[in-house]
C-alpha positions as CSV (number, residue, x, y, z in Angstrom):
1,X,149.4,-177.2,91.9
2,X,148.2,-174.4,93.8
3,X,147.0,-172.6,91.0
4,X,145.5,-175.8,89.2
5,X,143.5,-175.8,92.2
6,X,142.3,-172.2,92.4
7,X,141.1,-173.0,88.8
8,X,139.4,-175.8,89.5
9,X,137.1,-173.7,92.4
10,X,136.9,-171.0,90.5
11,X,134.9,-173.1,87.5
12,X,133.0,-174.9,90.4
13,X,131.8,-171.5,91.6
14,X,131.1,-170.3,88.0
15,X,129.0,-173.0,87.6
16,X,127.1,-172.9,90.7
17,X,126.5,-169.2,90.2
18,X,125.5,-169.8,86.1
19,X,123.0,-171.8,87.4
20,X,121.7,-169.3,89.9
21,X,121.1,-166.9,87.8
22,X,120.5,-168.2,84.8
23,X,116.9,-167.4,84.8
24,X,117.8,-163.8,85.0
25,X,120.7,-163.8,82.6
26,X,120.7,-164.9,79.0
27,X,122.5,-167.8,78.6
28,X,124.9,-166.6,76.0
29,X,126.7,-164.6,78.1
30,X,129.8,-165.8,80.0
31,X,129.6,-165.7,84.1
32,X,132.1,-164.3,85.3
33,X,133.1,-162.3,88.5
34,X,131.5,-158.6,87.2
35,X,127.8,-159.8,86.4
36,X,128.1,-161.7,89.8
37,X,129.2,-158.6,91.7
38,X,126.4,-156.7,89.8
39,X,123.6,-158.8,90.5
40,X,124.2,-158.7,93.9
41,X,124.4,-154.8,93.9
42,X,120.8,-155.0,92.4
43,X,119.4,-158.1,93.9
44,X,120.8,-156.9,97.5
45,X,121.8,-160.4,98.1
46,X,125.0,-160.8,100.2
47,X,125.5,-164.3,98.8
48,X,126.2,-163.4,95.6
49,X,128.2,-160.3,96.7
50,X,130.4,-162.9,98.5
51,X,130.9,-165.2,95.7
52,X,131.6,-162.5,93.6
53,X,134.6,-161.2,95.6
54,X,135.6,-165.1,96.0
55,X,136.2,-165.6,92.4
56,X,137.9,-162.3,92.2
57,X,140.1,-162.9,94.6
58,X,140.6,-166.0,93.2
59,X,141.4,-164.4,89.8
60,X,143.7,-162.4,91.2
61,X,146.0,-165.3,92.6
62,X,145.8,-166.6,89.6
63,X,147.6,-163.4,87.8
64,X,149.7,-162.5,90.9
65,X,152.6,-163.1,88.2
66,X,154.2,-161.4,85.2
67,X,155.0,-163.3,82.3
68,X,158.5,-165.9,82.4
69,X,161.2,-164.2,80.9
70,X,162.6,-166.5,77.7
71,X,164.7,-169.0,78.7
72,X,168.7,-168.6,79.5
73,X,171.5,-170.8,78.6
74,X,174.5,-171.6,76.7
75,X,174.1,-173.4,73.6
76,X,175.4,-176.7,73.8
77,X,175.9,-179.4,70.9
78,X,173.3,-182.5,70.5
79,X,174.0,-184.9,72.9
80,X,175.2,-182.9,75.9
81,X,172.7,-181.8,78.4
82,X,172.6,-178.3,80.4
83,X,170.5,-176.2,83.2
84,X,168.5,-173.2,81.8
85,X,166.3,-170.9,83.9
86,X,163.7,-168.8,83.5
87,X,162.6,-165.8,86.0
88,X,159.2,-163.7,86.7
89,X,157.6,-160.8,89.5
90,X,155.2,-162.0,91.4
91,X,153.2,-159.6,94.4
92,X,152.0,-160.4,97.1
93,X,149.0,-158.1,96.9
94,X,148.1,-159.2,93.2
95,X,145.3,-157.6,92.5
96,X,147.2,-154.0,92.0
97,X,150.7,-155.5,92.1
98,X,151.7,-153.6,95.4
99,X,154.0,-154.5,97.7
100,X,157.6,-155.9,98.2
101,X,158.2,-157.6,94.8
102,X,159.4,-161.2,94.5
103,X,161.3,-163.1,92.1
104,X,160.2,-166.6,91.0
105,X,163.2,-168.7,89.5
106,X,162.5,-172.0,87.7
107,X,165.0,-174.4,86.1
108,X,164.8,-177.0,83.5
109,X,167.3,-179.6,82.3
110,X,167.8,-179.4,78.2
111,X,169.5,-181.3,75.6
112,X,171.6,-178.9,72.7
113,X,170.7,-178.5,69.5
114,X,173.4,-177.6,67.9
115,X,174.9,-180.2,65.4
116,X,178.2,-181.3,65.1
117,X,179.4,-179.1,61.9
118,X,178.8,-175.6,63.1
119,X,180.7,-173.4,65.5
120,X,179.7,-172.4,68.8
121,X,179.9,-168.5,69.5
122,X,180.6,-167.3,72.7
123,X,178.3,-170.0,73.9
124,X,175.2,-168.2,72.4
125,X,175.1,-168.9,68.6
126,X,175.2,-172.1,66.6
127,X,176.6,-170.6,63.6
128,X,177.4,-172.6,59.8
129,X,179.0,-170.6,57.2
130,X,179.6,-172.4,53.7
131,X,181.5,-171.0,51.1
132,X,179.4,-173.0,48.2
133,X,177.9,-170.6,45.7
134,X,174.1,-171.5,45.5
135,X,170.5,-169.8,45.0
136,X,168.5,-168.9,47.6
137,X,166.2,-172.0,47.8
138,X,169.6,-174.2,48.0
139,X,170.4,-172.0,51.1
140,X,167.3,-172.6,52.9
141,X,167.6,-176.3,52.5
142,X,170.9,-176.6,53.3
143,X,170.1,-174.5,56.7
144,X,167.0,-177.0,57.1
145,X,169.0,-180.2,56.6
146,X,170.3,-179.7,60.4
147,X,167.6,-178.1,61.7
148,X,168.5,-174.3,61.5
149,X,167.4,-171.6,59.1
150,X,169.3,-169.2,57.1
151,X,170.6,-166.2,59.7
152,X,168.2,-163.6,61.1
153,X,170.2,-160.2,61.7
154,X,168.0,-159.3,64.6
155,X,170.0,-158.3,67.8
156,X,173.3,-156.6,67.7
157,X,175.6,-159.7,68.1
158,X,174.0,-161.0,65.2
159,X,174.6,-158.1,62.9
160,X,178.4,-158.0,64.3
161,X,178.8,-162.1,63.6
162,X,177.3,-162.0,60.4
163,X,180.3,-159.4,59.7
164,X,182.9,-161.5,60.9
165,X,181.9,-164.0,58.1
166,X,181.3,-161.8,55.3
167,X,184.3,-159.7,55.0
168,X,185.0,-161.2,51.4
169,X,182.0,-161.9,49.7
170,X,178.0,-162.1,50.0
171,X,176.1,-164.6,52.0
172,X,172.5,-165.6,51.8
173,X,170.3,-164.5,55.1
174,X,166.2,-164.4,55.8
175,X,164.4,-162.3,53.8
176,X,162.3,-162.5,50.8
177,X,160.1,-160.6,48.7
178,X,156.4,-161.4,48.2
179,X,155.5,-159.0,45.0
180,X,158.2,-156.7,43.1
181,X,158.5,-153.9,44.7
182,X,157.4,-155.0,48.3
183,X,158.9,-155.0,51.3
184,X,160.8,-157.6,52.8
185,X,160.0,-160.3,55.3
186,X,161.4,-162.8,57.3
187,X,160.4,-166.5,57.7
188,X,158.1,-165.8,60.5
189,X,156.5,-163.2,58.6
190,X,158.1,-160.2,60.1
191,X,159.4,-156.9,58.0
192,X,163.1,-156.7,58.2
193,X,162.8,-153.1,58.2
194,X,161.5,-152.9,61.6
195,X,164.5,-154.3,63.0
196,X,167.2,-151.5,64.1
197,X,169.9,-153.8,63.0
198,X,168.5,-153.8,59.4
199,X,171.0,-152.0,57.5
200,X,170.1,-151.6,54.1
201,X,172.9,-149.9,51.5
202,X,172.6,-146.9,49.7
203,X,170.4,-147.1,47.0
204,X,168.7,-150.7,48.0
205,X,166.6,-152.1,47.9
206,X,165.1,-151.9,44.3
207,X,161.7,-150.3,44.6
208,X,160.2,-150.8,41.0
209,X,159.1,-153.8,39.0
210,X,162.3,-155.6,40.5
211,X,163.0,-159.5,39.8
212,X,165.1,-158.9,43.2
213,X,163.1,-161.0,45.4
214,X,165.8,-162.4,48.4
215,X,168.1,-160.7,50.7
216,X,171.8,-160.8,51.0
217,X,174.2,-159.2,53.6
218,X,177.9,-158.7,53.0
219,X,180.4,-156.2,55.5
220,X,177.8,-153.8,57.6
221,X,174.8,-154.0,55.0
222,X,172.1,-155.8,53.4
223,X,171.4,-155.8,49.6
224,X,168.7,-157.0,47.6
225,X,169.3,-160.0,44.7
226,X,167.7,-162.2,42.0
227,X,166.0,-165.0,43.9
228,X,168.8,-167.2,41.2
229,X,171.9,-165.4,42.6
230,X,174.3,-167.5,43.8
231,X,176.1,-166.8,47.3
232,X,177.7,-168.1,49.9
233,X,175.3,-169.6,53.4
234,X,175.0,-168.7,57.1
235,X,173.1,-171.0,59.1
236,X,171.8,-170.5,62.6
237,X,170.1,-173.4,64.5
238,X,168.6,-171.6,67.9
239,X,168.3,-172.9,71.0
């Protein structure tokens, strides 16, 4: 509330001040705090100088904050409801962030997501691991069906589940192929490669005029394979 009204003084003042000086300023340029302040360096007019050191001010209030940390809480199945939080620094001097820091907390009430035929893990992961055989676009709508994906292996605990499921065969997981010969990205568009827990073996993947266009995973590593191979799934719906 308190910073929904900051905002709404700061536009009032930005548009009092726009039309002050709008016949000294080009009107394409945005008002904001800096042109004010400078203006009133030039002009010598303590008005200005004093609005301009209002909406600073202002502005500062209104980024007194870091960023909310993601979400926390344990993954629940659909139907049951749980507390998560979220945390932030604020300052009490927010312009340059000095002073005693001081946590903000905030809570929300959600509702799981994870369906009825997976496995929860450790109360983090909603995990499906089918032993079907199918190609790669079977896999991603299988994954889809309930709302997950095929498997990301981007944090540590990933890489170390996917192993607990893959001790005797291959399993489909993100990652395809754009042109033969590419690199590798995940759904969201991001290389694998970049992720630490990325483990390619020896020899993979295929960097010539390969049809291998997917990406499978299978003990510690990830291999590349003919977007028609036929593997086992892991599913992931995340919270």
């Amino acid at each position: 509330m308190a910073e929904a009204y900051t905002m709404f003084w700061m536009m009032v003042l930005s548009t009092v001040i726009g039309h002050c000086v709008a016949a000294t300023w080009s009107s394409e340029q945005h008002v904001d705090e800096n042109i004010i302040l400078d203006l009133a360096e030039k002009s010598n007019k303590t008005f200005l100088r004093l609005i301009g050191l209002a909406i600073q001010n202002m502005r500062c209030d209104l980024d007194r904050c870091s960023q909310w940390s993601q979400w926390t809480g344990n993954m629940l199945y659909r139907g049951q409801f749980g507390v998560k939080t979220r945390s932030r620094d604020c300052w009490p001097n927010s312009c340059n962030k000095t002073g005693p820091k001081l946590v903000e907390n905030d809570n929300a009430i959600y509702e799981g997501t994870c369906p009825g035929s997976y496995n929860l893990t450790d109360g983090k992961f909603c995990i499906a691991y089918y032993k079907d055989y199918m190609n790669h676009s079977a896999a991603q709508q299988l994954c889809q069906k309930d709302g997950g994906s095929l498997i990301t292996i981007d944090t540590k605990e990933r890489y170390e589940l996917a192993q607990k499921y893959t001790t005797s065969g291959f399993v489909h997981v993100q990652g395809t192929r754009r042109v033969a010969g590419g690199p590798f990205f995940d759904d969201a568009g991001n290389l694998l490669e970049d992720s630490p827990f990325f483990k390619w073996k020896t020899g993979q993947p295929n960097k010539g005029a390969s049809v291998s266009l997917v990406v499978v995973f299978h003990g510690t590593e990830h291999y590349d394979a003919p977007e028609g191979g036929t593997f086992s799934v892991l599913c992931e719906v995340r919270q």
